[in-house]
C-alpha positions in Angstrom: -7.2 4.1 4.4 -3.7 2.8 4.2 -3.8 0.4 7.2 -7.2 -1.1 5.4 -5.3 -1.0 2.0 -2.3 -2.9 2.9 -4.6 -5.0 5.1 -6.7 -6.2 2.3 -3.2 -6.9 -0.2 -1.9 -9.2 2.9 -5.4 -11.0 2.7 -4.7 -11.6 -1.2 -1.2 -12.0 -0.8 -2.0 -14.9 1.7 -4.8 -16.5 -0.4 -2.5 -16.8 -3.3 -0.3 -18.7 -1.2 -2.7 -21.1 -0.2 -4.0 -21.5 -4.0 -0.5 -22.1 -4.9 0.1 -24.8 -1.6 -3.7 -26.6 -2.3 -2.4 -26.6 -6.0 -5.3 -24.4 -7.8 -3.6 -23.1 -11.0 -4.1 -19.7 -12.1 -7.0 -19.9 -14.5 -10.0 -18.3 -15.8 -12.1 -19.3 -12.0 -9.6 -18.7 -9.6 -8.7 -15.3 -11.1 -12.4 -14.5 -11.0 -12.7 -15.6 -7.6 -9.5 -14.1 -6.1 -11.2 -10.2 -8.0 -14.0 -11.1 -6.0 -11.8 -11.7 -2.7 -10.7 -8.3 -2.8 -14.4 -7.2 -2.9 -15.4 -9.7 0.4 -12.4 -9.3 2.3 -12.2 -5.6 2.4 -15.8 -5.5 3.5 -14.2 -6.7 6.8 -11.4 -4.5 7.4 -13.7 -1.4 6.0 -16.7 -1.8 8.8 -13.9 -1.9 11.4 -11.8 0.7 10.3 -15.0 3.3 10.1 -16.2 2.3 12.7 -12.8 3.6 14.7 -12.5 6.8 12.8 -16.0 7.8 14.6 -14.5 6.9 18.3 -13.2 9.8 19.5 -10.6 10.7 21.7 -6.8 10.5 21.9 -6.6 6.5 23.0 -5.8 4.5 20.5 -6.2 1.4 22.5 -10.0 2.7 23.9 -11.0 3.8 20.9 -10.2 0.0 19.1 -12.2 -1.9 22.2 -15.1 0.3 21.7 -14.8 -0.4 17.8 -15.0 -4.3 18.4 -17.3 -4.1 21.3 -19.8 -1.6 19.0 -19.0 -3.7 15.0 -16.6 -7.4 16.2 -20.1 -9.1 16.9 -21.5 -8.1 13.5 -18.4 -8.3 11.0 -18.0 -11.9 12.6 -21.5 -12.8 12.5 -21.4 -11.9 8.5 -18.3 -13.8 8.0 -20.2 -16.8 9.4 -22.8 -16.4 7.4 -20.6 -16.2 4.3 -18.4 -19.1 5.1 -21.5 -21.5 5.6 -23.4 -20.2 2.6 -20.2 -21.5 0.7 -19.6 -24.5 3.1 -22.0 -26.8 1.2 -20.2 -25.8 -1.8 -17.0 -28.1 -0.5 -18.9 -31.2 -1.1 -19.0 -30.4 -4.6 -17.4 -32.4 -7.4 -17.5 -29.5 -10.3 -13.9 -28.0 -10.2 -15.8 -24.5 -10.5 -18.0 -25.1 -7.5 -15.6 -26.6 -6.1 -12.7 -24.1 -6.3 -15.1 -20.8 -6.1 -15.8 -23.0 -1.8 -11.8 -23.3 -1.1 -11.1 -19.3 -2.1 -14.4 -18.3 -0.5 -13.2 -20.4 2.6 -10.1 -18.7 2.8 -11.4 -15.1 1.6 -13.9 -15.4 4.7 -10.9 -17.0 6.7 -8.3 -15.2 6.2 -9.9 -11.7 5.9 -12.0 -11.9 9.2 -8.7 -12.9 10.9 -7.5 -9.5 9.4 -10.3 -7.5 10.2 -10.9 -8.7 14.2 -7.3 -9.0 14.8 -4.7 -7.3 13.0 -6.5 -4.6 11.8 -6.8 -3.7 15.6 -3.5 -4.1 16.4 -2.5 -2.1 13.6 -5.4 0.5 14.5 -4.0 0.9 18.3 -0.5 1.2 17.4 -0.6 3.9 13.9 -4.1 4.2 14.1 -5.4 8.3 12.4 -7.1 10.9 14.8 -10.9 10.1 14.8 -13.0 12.4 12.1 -13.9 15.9 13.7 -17.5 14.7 13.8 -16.6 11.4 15.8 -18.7 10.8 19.1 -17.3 11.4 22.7 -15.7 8.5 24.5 -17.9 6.1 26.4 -17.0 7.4 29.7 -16.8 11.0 29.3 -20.0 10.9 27.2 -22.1 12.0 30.2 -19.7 14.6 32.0 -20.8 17.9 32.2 -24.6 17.1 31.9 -27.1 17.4 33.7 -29.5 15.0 35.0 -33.2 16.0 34.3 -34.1 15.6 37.8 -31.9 18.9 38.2 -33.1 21.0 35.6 -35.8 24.0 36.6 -38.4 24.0 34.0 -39.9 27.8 33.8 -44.3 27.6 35.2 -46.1 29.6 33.0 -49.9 29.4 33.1 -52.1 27.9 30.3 -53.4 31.3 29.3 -50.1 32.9 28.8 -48.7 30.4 27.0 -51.9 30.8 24.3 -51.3 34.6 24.3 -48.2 34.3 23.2 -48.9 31.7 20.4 -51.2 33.9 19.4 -49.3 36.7 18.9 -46.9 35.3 17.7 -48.8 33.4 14.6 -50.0 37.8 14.6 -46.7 38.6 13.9 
């Protein structure tokens, strides 16, 4: 939760920069659209960080490829879809429209670039012990199985098998 915490206040951090070099003043819209950064850019940083609490195993650096190979796809796919619902927004000659596009630019910018890469780095290097529920690794998921070619299913015969329902539902 920390890594995704202080991951999210570099994101703002780094968007109030930019306001401050593209010259957006502090008013009444920016301040509503950087409350709403928060909001979009830890939606990035969350998926990925869950999504490595459920790897298990002791591999920090396993355990953050399987998170982007399992959730990078999607959590970039969403920022895409984000950054061009707002693209057409740039156009615009309304300084609300117009300054709601530039901090959504850099919200979806800025915190996908957190989320797909440092967040990962950060993950690999301190990341937590997975949850006690998490799933195996990918490549010890199958040892110690067997294949269901191998396994002896007991032959009973048709009638047997109704006694016993029977008596069962009896009892």
């Amino acid at each position: 939760a920390f890594l995704i915490t202080a991951n999210v206040a570099f994101c703002i951090i780094e968007i109030l920069g930019f306001m401050f070099a593209l010259g957006i003043v502090i008013d009444s819209v920016s301040v509503i659209n950087v409350v709403l950064a928060v909001g979009l850019s830890v939606d990035y940083s969350a998926h990925i960080g869950h999504c490595f609490m459920v790897k298990g195993g002791t591999n920090n650096d396993a355990r953050v490829t399987e998170t982007l190979a399992d959730m990078g796809a999607s959590v970039f796919n969403g920022a895409l879809s984000t950054f061009l619902a707002v693209a057409v927004l740039l156009l615009s000659k309304s300084y609300v429209f117009k300054t709601l596009a530039i901090q959504f630019a850099l919200t979806v910018i800025l915190g996908v670039a957190h989320g797909l890469v440092l967040l990962p780095v950060l993950l690999s290097l301190f990341g937590p012990k997975s949850f006690a529920s998490a799933e195996l690794p990918q490549d010890t998921k199958n040892l110690g199985t067997e294949s269901i070619e191998s396994i002896e299913i007991p032959r009973t015969n048709k009638n047997s098998v109704t006694t016993q329902h029977t008596q069962s539902l009896q009892n």
